[in-house]
N, C-alpha and C positions, 0 to 999 in steps of 0.2 A: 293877108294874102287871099283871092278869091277862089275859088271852087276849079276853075280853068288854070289858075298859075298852082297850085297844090297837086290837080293831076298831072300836069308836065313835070314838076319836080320828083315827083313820086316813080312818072315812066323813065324820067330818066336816072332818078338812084338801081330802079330795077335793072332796069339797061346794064350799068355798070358791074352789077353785081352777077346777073350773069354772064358778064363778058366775062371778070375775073376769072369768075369760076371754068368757065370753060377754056382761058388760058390755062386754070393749074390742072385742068382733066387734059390738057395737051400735054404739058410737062410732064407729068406723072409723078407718082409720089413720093420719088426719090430726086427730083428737079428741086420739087418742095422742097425738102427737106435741104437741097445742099443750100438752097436762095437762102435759106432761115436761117443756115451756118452760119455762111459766109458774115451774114448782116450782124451775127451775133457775134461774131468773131472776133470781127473790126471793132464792135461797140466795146468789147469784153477789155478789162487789164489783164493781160497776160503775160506770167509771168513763170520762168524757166529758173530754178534755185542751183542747178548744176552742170555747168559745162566746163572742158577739160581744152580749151582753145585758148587758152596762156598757152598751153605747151607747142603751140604752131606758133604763135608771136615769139615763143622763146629761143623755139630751133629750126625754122625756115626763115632766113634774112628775104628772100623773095615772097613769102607769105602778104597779101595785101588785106587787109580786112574790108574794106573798100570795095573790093573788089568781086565779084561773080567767081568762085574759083570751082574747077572741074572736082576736086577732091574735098572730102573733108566733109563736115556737116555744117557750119556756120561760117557765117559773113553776114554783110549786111545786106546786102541786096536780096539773101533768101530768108534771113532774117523778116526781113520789109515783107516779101511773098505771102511769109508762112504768120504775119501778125503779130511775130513776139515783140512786147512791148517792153519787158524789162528782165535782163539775160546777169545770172552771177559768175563770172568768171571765176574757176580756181585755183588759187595760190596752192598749188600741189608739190609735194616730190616724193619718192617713196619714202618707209617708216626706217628704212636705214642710214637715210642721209639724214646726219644728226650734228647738234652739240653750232659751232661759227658757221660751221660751213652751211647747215641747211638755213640759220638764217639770212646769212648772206644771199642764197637764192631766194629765199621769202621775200624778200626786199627790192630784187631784181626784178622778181616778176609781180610784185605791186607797181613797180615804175613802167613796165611792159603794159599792164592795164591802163594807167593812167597816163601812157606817152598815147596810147591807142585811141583814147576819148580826146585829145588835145590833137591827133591829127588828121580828126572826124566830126569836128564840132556842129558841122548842119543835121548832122545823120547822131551823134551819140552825146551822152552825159552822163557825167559823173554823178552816180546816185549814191545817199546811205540812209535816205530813210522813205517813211510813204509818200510824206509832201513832195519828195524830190521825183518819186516814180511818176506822180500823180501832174507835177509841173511836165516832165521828160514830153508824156502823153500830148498834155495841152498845145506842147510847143511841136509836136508830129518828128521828137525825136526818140530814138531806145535810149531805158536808165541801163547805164553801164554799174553794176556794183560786185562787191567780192569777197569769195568766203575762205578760207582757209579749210584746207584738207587735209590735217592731222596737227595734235597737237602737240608732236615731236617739235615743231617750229620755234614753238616759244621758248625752247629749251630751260624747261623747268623755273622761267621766269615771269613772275608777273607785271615786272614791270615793260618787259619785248610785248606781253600781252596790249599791255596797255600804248603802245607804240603803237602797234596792228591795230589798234580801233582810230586811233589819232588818224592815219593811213586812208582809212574808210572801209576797213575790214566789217562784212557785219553780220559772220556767223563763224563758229572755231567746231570743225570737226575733231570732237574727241580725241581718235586715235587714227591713222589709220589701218594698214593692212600687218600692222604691226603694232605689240604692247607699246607705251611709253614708259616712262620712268613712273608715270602716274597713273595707268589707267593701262586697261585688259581689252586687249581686241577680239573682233570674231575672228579673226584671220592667225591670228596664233596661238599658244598654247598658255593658260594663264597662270600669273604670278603676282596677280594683287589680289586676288576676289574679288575684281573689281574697281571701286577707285580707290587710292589711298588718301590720306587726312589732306596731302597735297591738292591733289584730284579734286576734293571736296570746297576747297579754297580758289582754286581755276573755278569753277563751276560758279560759283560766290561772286567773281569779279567778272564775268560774263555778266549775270545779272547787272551787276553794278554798274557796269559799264554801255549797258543796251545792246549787248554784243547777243546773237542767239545762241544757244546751246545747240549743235548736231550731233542727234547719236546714231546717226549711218556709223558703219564700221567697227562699231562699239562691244565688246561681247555684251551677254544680255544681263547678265552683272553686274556690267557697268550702267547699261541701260536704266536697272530699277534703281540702282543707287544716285545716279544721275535726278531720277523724280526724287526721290526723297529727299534732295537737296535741294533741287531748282526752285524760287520764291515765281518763275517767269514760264510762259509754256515755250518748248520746247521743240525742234525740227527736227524730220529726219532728212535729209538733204536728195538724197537718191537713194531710198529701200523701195521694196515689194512687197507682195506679201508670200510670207515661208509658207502656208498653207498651198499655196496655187505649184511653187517653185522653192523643193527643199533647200534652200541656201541659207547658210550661218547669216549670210549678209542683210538678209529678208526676216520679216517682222513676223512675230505667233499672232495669233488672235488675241493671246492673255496682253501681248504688249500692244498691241491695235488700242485693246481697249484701258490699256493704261496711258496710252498718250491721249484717248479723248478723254482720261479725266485729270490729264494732265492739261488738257486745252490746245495740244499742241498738235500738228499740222504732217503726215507721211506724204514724202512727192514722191511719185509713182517714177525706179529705173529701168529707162527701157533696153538695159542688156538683157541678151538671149538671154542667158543665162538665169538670171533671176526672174524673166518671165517664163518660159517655159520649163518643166522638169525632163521633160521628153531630150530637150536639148542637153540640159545641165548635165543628166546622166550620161549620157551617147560619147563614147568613143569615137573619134575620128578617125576613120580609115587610112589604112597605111599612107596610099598616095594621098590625101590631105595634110595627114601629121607633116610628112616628107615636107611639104610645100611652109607650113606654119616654123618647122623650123631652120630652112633656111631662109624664110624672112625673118627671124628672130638674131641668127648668124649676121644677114648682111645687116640690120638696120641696127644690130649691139645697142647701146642703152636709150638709142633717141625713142621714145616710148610714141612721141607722134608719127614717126616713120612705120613703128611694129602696126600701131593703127589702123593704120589707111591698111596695109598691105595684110592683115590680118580680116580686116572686113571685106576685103575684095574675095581672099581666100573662100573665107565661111558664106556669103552671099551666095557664090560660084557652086560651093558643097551644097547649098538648101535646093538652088535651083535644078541642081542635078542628081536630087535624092539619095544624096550620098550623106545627109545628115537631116535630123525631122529638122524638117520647116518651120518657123516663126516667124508671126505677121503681127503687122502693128495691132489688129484689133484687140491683142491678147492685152497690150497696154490696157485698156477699156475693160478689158475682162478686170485685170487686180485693180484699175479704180471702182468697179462693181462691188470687190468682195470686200475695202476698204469701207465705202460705206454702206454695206450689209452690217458688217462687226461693228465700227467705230462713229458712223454717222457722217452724214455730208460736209458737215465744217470740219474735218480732219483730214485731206487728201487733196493733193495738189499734184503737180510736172516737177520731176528735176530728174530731165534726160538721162545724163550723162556722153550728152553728144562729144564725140573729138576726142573721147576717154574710154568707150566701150564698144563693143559690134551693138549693132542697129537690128530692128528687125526687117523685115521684107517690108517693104513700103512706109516706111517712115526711115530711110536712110538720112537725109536731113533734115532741116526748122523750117523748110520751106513746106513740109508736109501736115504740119499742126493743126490746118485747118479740119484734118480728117477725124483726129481725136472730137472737136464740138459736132460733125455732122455726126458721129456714132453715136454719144451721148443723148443727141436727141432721137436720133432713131429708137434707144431703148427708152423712151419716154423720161427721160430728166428733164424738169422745167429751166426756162431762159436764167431764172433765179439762180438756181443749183448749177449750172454747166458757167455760170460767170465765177463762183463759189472756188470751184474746180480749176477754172482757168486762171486761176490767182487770188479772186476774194479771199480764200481762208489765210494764204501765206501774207496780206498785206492785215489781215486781223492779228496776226500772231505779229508778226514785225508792230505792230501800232501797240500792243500788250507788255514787249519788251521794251518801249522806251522811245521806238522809233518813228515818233507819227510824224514829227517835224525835222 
């Protein structure tokens, strides 16, 4: 190249470099920052460990997944909006419904998930392991996959366990909001210490089977007893952290830091509740209580119905200072103090969308891209905020068994 075509090329990288630059001094530093999101977003595997939308496939027959709907926090189309690329649905029902009967619904609502994937085949797919998330992506569909939320389901059998993973089950929630025959919840009063020799045996065929261990919901009893069993690391499926937000349901610093040297992965829940303490405490005013429970009265045991009409309620109360206010960023805040305690490979998403109140601006998965533009704002590298966005939870699924 001569002296003449070296200065043109030169004027004109210059050229460009200040045109850039004086685009991003147009945008401003917050434009940046969303362009960077957004790009990282898309690029990112993102990945959601807990959503409670079985229970709208299970009890609105006009429920469409398909479909853009006014209520609720998931679908696809906001789904598609908000980036998530691979969503776990939960085989749930309370820790009361026990023994035929709850498997029976366990079994109804794996066919609910998997009628769901079969009548969405451009848009979803049946996931159970990384390969399949990692295919889902390639092919610009969501992996559909699913966890089980309590482990009242298996009804004290290993071999229903082993059915549930056959199924494409590919995490077993301990307990839930109630002991089991096996195992001590946070949510009730205990009477094993934790797990008994059973307990220790489910724990054992989890592993064995590639199934994750969750010990959301778990008392912390069971929790440590759970590590000194598990050969596999371990998930919390939807916890917080107790220090931000006192709740039994929300993780100590001591257990932060026993699941990172358990190897295992806490997805940040974005109920009020367990994010703010402000809220968790607060009694709600007469005329709010009034309104929660006559939607409790009309909507009796459909738990998706109390939902919806429960988050409209409490939305309604924040906005009109009749309860402290909870905003998504607060999500951001417990994945900060997560990895402050436990370090960046231990902390992941799992909402709790369709199953909990929402905070102020993260009402539903169309708004996920807000979590990546926070993360960078507080300076987390493109590395760490993909980490975040699901790296750590597809290292723990590929550690349990599940890479193919």
């Amino acid at each position: 190249m001569d002296i003449r075509s070296l200065t043109r090329a030169v004027t004109v990288l210059w050229i460009l470099v200040v045109s850039a630059t004086a685009v991003a001094q147009r945008a401003g530093p917050d434009e940046v920052v969303a362009a960077r999101a957004r790009e990282l977003h898309a690029r990112a595997i993102v990945v959601d460990t807990h959503d409670d939308t079985t229970l709208r496939l299970m009890a609105e027959p006009t429920f469409d997944l398909g479909a853009r709907n006014s209520t609720g926090a998931i679908d696809i189309p906001r789904m598609r909006q908000g980036g998530l690329d691979a969503l776990f649905f939960s085989i749930y029902m309370p820790g009361d419904v026990t023994g035929p009967l709850a498997v029976k619904r366990a079994l109804e609502q794996i066919d609910k998930v998997r009628e769901a994937v079969r009548a969405h085949p451009r848009e979803l797919m049946l996931a159970t392991s990384v390969a399949d998330i990692r295919r889902a992506v390639a092919e610009g569909k969501i992996a559909a996959l699913m966890g089980m939320e309590g482990g009242h389901m298996i009804d004290a059998d290993l071999g229903l366990l082993r059915t549930y993973a056959a199924l494409g089950v590919r995490y077993l929630t301990l307990t839930h909001s109630r002991n089991t025959t096996w195992a001590d919840s946070s949510g009730d009063m205990p009477v094993h210490n934790g797990l008994t020799p059973f307990g220790r045996d489910v724990v054992r065929e989890l592993n064995r089977l590639g199934v994750m261990v969750d010990v959301s919901h778990v008392s912390d009893k069971t929790f440590y007893d759970t590590l000194e069993v598990t050969a596999a690391p371990v998930i919390a499926s939807h916890s917080s952290s107790r220090a931000i937000a006192n709740s039994r349901r929300n993780m100590t610093d001591d257990m932060l830091r026993a699941l990172a040297k358990n190897g295992g992965v806490v997805m940040i829940n974005y109920n009020l509740g367990f994010l703010s303490e402000a809220f968790r405490a607060a009694k709600p005013p007469a005329g709010v209580q009034a309104q929660l429970d006559r939607a409790e009265t009309q909507c009796g045991k459909d738990e998706a119905c109390l939902g919806l009409d429960w988050s409209r309620i409490y939305h309604d109360a924040m906005r009109n200072r009749q309860m402290p206010a909870v905003t998504w960023v607060e999500i951001v805040d417990h994945i900060e103090h997560v990895v402050k305690v436990a370090g960046i490979d231990h902390v992941g998403l799992g909402s709790d969308f369709d199953g909990a109140i929402m905070p102020l601006g993260m009402e539903d998965v169309s708004k996920l891209p807000k979590i990546t533009g926070e993360l960078l704002k507080r300076g987390y590298s493109e590395r760490d905020v993909t980490k975040i966005l699901g790296g750590n939870l597809l290292r723990v699924m590929e550690q349990n068994g599940l890479k193919k």
